[in-house]
C-alpha positions as CSV (number, residue, x, y, z in Angstrom):
1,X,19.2,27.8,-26.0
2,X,21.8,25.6,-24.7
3,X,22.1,23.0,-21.8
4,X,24.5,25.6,-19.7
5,X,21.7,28.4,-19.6
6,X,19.1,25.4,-18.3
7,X,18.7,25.5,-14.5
8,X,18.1,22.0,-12.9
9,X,15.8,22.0,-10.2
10,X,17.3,19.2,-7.9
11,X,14.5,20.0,-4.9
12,X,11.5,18.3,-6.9
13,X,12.0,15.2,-4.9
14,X,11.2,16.1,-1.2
15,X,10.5,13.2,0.2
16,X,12.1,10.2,1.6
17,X,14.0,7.7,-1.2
18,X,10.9,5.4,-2.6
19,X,11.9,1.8,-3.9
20,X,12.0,1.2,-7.7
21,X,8.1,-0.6,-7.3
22,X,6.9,2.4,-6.0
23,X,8.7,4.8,-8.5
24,X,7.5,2.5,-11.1
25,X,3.7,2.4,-10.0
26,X,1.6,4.4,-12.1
27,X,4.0,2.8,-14.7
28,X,2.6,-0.8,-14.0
29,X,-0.8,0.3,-13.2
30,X,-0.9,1.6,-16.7
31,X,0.3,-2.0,-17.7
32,X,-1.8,-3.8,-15.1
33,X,0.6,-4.7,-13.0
34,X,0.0,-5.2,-9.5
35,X,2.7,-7.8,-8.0
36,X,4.1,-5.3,-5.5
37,X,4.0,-5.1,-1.9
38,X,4.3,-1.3,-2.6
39,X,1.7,-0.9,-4.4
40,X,-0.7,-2.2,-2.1
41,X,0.6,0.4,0.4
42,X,0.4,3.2,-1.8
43,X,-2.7,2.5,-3.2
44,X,-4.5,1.3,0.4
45,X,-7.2,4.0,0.3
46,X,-8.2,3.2,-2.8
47,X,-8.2,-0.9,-2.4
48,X,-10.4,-0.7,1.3
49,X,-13.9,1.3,1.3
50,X,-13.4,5.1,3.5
51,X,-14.2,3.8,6.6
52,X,-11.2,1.4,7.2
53,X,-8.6,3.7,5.4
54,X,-9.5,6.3,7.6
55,X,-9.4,4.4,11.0
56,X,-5.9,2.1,9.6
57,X,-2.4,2.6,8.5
58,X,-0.3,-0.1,7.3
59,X,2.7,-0.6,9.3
60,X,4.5,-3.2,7.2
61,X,3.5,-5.5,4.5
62,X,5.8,-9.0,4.1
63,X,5.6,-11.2,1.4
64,X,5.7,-14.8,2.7
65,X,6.8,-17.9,1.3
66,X,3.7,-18.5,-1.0
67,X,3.9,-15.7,-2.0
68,X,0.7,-13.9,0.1
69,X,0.7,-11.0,1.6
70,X,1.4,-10.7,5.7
71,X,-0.2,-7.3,6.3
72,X,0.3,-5.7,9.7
73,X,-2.3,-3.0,10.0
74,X,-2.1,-0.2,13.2
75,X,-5.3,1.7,13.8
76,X,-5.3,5.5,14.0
77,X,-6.4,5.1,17.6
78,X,-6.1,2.0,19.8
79,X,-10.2,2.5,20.5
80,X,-10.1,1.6,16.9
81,X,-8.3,-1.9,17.1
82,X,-12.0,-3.9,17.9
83,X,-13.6,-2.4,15.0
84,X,-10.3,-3.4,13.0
85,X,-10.5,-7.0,14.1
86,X,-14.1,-7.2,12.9
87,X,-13.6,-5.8,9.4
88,X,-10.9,-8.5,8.9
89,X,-12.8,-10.3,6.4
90,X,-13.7,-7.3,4.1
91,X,-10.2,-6.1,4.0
92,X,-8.9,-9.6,2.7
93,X,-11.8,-9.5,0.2
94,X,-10.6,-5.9,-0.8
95,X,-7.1,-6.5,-1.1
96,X,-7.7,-10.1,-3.0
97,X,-10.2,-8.3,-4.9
98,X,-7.9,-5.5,-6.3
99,X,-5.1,-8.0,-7.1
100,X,-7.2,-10.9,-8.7
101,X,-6.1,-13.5,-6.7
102,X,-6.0,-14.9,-3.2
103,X,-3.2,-12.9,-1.8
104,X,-3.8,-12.0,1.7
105,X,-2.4,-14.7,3.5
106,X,-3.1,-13.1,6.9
107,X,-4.0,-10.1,8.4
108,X,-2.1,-8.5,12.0
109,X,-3.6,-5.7,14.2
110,X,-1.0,-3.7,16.3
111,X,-1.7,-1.3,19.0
């Protein structure tokens, strides 16, 4: 069989364009990895317990100077932003849990 009678199936990729940390992330996750701002959003329902991922979305996650994580969170309906605010705590311990070091440096809650 040659290359001319191989059909190349260019609509695999559906989806929006990812960035190269997110392409690469089951790459580095085999490797241990996990440096990535886009990994923590692709990954948030398994780093937080059911409850929170189901009630949160992350909006946007910026890396700041020392290099922690500034996570803005949005809840899935604004009669969830109270029980957000009180389950602060055991999202930073999640999220520093799952990279191995202290890097939440703080946490936002958008209506």
């Amino acid at each position: 069989m040659s290359n001319q009678d191989k059909k190349i199936n260019l609509d695999i990729r559906k989806s929006r364009p990812q960035t190269l940390a997110a392409a690469f992330g089951g790459l580095m996750e085999m490797f241990g990895g996990r440096n990535s701002d886009a990994d923590l959003a692709n990954n948030w329902n398994k780093i937080v317990s059911d409850d929170i991922s189901k009630i949160s979305n992350v909006v946007a996650i910026k890396l700041s100077r020392d290099k922690k994580f500034n996570i803005v969170l949005r809840p899935v309906s604004p009669a969830f932003a109270l029980e957000l605010s009180y389950k602060v705590d055991e999202i930073k311990t999640s999220v520093d849990k799952y990279y191995g070091r202290d890097a939440v440096g703080k946490i936002t809650i958008r209506k």
